[in-house]
N, C-alpha and C positions, 0 to 999 in steps of 0.2 A: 259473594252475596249468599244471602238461605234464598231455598225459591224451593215451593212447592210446585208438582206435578201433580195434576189430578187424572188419576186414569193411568192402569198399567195396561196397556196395551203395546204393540209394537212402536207408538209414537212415546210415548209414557215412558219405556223401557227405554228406550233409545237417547232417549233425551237427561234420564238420568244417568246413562252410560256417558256421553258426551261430556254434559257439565261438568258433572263431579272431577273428572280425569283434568280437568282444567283450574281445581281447584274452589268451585262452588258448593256450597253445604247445601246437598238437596235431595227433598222429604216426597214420595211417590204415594200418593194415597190411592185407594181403589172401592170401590162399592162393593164387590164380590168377597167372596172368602179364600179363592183360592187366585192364580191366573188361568185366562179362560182359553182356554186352547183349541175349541171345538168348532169345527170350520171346514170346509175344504184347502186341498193345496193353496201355498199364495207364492207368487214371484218378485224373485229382484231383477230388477230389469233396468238395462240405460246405463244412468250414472251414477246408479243406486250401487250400482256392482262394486265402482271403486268407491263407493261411500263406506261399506263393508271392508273393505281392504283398508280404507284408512282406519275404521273402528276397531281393525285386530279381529274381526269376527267373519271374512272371509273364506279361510281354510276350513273353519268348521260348518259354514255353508253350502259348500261345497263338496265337505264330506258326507251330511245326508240331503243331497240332490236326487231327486225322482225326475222322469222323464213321462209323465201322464199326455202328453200332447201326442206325443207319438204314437198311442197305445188308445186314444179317441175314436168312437166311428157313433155313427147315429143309423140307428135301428129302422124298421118296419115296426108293423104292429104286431107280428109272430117273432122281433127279436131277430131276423134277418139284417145284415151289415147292409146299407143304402148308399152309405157315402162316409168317404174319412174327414175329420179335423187335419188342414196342413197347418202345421207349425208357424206358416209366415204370414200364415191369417192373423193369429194374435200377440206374436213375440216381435219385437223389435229389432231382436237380433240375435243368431245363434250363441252368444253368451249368456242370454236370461238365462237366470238361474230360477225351477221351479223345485220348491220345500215342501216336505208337511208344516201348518202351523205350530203344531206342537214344536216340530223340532226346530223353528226359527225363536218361539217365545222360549224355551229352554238353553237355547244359546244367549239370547240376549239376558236373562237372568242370571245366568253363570259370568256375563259378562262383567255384571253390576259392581261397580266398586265395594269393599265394605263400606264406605261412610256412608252410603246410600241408605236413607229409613225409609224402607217401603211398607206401610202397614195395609191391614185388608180391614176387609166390614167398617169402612167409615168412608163418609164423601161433603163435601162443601155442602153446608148450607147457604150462610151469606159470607158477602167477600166488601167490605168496604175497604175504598184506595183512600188516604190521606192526601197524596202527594209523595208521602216521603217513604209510607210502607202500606202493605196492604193485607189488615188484620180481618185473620178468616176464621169463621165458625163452621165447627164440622155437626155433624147429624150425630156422634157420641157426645155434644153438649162442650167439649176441647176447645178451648181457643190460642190461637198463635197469630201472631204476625211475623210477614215475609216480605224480603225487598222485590219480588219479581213471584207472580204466579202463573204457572203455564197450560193451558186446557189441551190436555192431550185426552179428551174422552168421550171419543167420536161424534160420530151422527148426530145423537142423542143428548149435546154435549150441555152438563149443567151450567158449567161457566160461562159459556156462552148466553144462554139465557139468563143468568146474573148478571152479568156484565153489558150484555148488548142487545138481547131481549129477546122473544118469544120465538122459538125454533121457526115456529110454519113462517114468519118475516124474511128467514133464508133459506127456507126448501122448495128445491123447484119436483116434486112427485114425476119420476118418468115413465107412470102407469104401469108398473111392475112390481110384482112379490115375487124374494125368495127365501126358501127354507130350506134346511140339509139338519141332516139327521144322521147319526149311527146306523146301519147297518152292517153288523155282526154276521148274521144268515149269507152275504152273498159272498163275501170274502172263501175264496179256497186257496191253497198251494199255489202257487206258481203264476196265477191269472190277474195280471195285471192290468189288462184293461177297462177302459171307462167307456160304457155303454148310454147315448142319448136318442131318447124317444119323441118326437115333439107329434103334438096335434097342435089344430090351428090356436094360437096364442098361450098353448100351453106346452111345458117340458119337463119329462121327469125321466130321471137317469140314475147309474149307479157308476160310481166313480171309486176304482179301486186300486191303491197301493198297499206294497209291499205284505203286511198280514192285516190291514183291513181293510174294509168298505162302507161308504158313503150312501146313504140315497137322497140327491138332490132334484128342487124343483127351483121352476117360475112359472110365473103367471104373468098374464097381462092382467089387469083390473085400475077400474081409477081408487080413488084415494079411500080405504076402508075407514071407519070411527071402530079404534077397537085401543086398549090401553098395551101398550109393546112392553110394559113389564108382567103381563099376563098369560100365561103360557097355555092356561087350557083355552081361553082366546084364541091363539095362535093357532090350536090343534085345530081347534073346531073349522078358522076359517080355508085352514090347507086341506083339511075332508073335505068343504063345500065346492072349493076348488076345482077340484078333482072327483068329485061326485057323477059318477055313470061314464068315467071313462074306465074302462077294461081291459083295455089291451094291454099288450104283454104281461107284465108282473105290476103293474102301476099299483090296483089296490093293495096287492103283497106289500110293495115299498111305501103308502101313504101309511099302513097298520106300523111296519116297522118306525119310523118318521113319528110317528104321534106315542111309540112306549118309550123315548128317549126322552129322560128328563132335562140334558141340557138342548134343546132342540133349537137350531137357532131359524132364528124369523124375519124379517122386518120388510117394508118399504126399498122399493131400489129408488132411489131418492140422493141428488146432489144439493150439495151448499155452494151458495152464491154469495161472498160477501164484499163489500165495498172496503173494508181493513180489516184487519185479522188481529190487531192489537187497539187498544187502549188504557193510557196510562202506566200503570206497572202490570197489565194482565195482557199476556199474549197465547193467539192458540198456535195449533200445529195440527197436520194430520188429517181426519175424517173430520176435526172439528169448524175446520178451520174451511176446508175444500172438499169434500167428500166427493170421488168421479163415480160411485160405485163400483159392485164385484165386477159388473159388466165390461169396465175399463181395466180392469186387471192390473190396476195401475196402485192401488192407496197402500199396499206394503214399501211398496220403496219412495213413495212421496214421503211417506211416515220419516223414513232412514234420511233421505236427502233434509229433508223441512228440521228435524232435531240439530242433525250437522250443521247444515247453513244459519240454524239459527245461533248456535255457540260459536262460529268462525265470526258474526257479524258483534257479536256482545262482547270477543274477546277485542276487535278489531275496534271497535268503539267506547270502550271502556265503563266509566259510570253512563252515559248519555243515553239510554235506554230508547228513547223514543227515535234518533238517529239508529242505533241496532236493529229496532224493529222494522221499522223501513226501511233499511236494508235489506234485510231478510226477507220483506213479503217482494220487493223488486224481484230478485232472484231466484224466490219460489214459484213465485205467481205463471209464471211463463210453462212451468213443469204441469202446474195445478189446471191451467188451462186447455195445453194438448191434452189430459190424462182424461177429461172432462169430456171432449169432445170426442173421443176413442168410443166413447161408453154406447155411442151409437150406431157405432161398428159392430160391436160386439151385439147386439141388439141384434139385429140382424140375421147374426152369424146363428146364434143360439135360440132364439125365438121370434121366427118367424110367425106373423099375425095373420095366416091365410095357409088353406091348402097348396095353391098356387106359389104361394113364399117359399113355402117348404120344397117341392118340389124344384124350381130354378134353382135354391141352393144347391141342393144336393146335384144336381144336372152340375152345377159349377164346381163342386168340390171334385167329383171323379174326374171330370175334366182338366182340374188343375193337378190332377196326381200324377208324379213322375212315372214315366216308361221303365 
């Protein structure tokens, strides 16, 4: 089959590593100019691990493996250690594997077969299905027809809204913002660890590996009006944020955090949807199931949801709509735990009261080995 991908992201990327190797002609479109790398660490975790191992992209996973969890503790407000991150707070199991993003989208791009046409600066406008193809119009004015289209492009996903209609229909808002930034300035020699600050409902930290550093936040807040392709938007609402908090280095890292120009932002915000395909259009990914950063979970749903989706369309043959529901059976059960995590994590990381913060931390040295 040809089957366009929309969205090179880890689901994007992976999904045209898979198909193609199996023999399908498929074209990875992207809105951005470059792949977007910029992020904190993300994990493979579960059955993601041998999802990688079956992709041939294992060993090199595992060759830049960090260990940030370990290297975790949450501050006072003078930067004093309070309480550590244990490990079996948020890993499944002593095999997850934690990455920089960079070096996971870098592997999966080197994985890429050649027949793969990945282009940039272009994205779906409209996608009409016939029945028998589904001829798409891109934002450079391009048109083509594809026997299968796949919305690998997250959250925010366009296809999704072409296809099955207006984002906020399946977002459930879980009252939270986060942003992370570059920081340059904190990163030294040797100093690996990730330092978390929280006051009540709010968290700002500096997360560092190998030679550099991170400055991440969350917020609690309900649901802001602001346009998420807008970035001085975004500065503005992460200063207001954090407007008259002081302690430690917070406004240090909110200045650094707003001179980065890829600075990422958005809604901690899941997808709830009743099917994940129609016709010849199926998603995967953040698109399809988003659990948030909170669930730690959406890098290896990405890896598993592409995999299982080409074992099901290999195993099925032309019958498309028996593939797809195949594949949401299968997935759905992943997408579901991974969902319900996100409020564990919630917890763990941003606690909504003095009082929160306080038992946690009482709980985490207590849970620390002798």
């Amino acid at each position: 089959m040809r089957i366009l991908a929309s969205g090179a992201g880890v689901a994007g990327l992976s999904v045209g590593i898979d198909l193609a190797r199996v023999g399908h002609e498929v074209e990875i479109v992207e809105r951005a100019n470059h792949l977007r790398v910029n992020g904190s660490p993300i994990d493979v975790r579960g059955v993601a691990i041998e999802t990688a191992r079956s992709m041939g992209i294992l060993n090199a996973v595992h060759d830049h493996r960090i260990t940030m969890t370990e290297e975790t503790k949450f501050v006072d407000q003078s930067g004093a250690a309070v309480a550590p991150l244990i490990r079996e707070e948020v890993d499944e199991s002593p095999e997850d594997i934690e990455i920089p993003r960079e070096d996971l989208m870098n592997i999966l791009s080197r994985a890429l077969p050649e027949q793969v046409d990945l282009r940039f600066e272009d994205f779906i406008v409209s996608l009409v299905d016939d029945g028998d193809r589904v001829t798409v119009t891109f934002a450079s004015g391009r048109e083509a027809a594809y026997d299968m289209v796949v919305g690998a492009d997250g959250v925010h996903s366009g296809v999704r809204r072409l296809v099955f209609g207006p984002e906020e229909e399946f977002t459930e808002h879980l009252g939270m913002y986060v942003a992370i930034g570059d920081a340059p300035e904190q990163a030294t020699p040797g100093n690996r660890t990730t330092e978390v600050l929280n006051v009540p409902g709010r968290m700002a930290g500096v997360a560092r590996y190998r030679d550099k550093a991170l400055a991440l936040f969350e917020f609690r807040s309900e649901p802001i009006d602001y346009d998420y392709h807008d970035l001085n938007a975004q500065k503005r609402i992460l200063a207001e944020a954090f407007a008259g908090v002081e302690d430690w280095k917070v406004p240090e890292l909110v200045r650094t955090a707003q001179g980065d120009p890829e600075l990422y932002f958005d809604a901690i915000a899941q997808i709830h949807m009743p099917t994940w395909h129609q016709g010849r259009v199926v998603l995967i990914g953040d698109a399809a199931h988003c659990a948030t950063s909170m669930a730690g979970r959406g890098t290896s749903l990405a890896l598993l949801g592409a995999w299982t989706l080409t074992e099901e369309l290999e195993r099925h043959g032309g019958d498309l709509e028996a593939a797809f529901r195949a594949y949401e059976e299968r997935q759905r059960p992943h997408a579901s735990a991974a969902q319900e995590f996100a409020s564990v994590g919630a917890d763990i990381v941003l606690p909504a009261t003095r009082e929160a913060i306080e038992a946690r931390n009482a709980r985490l040295r207590s849970a620390q080995p002798l």
